[in-house]
C-alpha positions as semicolon CSV with decimal commas, in nm:
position;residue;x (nm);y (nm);z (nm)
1;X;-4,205;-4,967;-8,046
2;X;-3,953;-5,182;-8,256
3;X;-3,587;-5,144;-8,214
4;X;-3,363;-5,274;-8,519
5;X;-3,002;-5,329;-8,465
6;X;-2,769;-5,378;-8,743
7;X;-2,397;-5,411;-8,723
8;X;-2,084;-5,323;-8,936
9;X;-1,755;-5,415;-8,959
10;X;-1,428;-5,268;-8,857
11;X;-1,149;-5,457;-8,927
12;X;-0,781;-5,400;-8,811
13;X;-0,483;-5,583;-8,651
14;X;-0,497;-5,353;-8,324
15;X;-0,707;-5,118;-8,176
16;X;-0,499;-4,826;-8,289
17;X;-0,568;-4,904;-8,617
18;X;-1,020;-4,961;-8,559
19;X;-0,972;-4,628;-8,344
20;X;-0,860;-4,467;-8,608
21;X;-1,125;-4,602;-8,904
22;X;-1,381;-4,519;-8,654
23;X;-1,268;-4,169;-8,614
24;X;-1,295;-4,088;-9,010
25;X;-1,624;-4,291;-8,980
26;X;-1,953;-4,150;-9,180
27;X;-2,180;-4,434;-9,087
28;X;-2,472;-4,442;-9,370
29;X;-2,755;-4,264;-9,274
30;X;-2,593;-4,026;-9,038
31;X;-2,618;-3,652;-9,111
32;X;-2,306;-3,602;-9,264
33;X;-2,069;-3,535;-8,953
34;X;-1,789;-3,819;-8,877
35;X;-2,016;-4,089;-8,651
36;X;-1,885;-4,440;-8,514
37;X;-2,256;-4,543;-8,488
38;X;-2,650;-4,394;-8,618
39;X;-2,954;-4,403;-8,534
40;X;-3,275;-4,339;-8,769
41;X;-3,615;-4,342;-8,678
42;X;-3,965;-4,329;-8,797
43;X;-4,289;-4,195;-8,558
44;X;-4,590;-4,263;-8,788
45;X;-4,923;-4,120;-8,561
46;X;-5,291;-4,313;-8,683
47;X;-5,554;-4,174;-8,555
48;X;-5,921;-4,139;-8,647
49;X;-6,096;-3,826;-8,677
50;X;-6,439;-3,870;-8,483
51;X;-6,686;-3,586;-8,599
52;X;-6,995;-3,527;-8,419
53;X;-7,212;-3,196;-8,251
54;X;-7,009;-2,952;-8,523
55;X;-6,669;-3,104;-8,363
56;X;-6,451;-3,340;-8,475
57;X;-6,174;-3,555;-8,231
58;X;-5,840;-3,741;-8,265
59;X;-6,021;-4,078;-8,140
60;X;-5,791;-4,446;-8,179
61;X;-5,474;-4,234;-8,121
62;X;-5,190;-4,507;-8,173
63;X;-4,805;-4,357;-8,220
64;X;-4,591;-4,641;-8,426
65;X;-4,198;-4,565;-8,331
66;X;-3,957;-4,780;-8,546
67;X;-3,590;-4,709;-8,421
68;X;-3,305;-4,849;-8,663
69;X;-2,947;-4,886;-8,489
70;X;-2,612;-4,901;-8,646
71;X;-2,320;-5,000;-8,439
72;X;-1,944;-5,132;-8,505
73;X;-1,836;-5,452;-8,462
74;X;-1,422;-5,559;-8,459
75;X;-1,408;-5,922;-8,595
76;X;-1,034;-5,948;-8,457
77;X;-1,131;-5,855;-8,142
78;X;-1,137;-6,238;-8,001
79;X;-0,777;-6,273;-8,111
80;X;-0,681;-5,963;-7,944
81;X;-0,475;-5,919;-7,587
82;X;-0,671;-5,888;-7,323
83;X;-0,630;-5,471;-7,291
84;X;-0,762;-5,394;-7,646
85;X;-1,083;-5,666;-7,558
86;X;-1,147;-5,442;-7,272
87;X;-1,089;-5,093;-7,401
88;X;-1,260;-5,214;-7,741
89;X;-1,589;-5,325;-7,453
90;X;-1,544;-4,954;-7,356
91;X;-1,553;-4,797;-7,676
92;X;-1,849;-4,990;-7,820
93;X;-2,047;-4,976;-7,491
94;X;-2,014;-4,592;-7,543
95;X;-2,082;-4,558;-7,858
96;X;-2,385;-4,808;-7,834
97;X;-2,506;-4,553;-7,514
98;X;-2,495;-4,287;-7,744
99;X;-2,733;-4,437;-7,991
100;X;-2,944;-4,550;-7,757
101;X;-2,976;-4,233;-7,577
102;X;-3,118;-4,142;-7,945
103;X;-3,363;-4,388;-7,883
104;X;-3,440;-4,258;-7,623
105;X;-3,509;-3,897;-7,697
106;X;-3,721;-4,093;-8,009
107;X;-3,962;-4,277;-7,745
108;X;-4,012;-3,942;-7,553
109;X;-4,088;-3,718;-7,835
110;X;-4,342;-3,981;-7,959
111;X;-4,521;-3,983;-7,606
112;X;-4,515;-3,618;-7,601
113;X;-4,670;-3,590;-7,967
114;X;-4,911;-3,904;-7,829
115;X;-5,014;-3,658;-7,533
116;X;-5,006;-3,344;-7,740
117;X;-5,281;-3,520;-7,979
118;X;-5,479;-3,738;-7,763
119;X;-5,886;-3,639;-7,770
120;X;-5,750;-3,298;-7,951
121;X;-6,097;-3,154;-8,004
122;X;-6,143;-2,842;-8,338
123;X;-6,436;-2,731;-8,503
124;X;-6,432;-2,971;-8,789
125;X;-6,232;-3,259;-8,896
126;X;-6,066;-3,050;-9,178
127;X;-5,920;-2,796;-8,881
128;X;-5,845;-3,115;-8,683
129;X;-5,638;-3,269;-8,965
130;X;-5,468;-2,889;-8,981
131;X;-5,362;-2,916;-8,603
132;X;-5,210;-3,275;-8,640
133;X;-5,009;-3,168;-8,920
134;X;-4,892;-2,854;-8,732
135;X;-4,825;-3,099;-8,434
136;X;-4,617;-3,313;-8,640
137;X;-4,427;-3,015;-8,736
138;X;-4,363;-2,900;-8,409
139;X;-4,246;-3,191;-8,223
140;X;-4,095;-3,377;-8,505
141;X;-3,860;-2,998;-8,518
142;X;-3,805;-3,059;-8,099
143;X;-3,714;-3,405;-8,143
144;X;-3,482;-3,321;-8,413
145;X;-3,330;-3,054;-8,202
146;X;-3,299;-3,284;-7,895
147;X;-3,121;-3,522;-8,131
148;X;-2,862;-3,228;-8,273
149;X;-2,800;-3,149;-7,907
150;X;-2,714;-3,483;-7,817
151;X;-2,439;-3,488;-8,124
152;X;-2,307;-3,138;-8,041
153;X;-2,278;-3,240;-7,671
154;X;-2,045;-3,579;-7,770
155;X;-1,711;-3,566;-7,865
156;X;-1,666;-3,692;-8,258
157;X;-1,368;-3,862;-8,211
158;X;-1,269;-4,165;-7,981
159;X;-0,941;-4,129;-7,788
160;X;-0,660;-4,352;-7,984
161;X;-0,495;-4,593;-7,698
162;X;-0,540;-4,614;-7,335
């Protein structure tokens, strides 16, 4: 597995004012709703198909996950009073929890794909390529599901203050 992290900037004089950038936020890559943070990610299955006896096997089964993180970053924060350093702590550590409970969900849809394929066994390597591809299909739609349930589950906007 390889985790990427990239960062951004959001600049402003108080946290107010980076509260509120981050709440009208579309971080590139991310699907289009307002996000303070994303998370992409690539699961890229090799295998070998091992024919023998009339069957044919997923044999060398290795499951490549690259996760790619964006999170925000306030460059003023140092000369900031100590309250906005610690609620600014707050709001990054959740939003960097949220993206890496993406990564998460990433890493366990890859092992279930891993386990789904693992000495899969058909009648021929043209019905085994046939079931990987329908595999792929299947979990890659349940990861993308878990992913749209995190989303719908977190609130889109930060709270401005506190």
């Amino acid at each position: 597995m390889q985790v990427t992290e990239r960062e951004y900037e959001v600049t402003g004089d108080s946290l107010t004012v980076v509260v509120a950038k981050l709440n009208r936020m579309r971080v590139p890559g991310a699907d289009g709703r307002l996000s303070q943070g994303a998370t992409r990610y690539d699961i890229v299955p090799e295998y070998r198909a091992l024919a023998g006896g009339g069957l044919c096997r997923v044999a060398d089964l290795r499951v490549d996950v690259r996760v790619h993180i964006t999170l925000p970053t306030w460059p003023q924060l140092d000369s900031r009073p100590v309250d906005e350093r610690e609620r600014w702590e707050s709001i990054e550590g959740a939003i960097r929890e949220h993206e890496y409970a993406h990564r998460d969900l990433t890493v366990a849809g890859a092992r279930a794909l891993a386990e789904s394929l693992d000495g899969r066994e058909t009648r021929g390597c043209r019905a085994l390529r046939q079931v990987v591809r329908s595999q792929l299909s299947v979990h890659g739609a349940k990861i993308r599901e878990a992913h749209a349930e995190l989303d719908r589950t977190t609130p889109p906007r930060l709270p401005i203050g506190g």
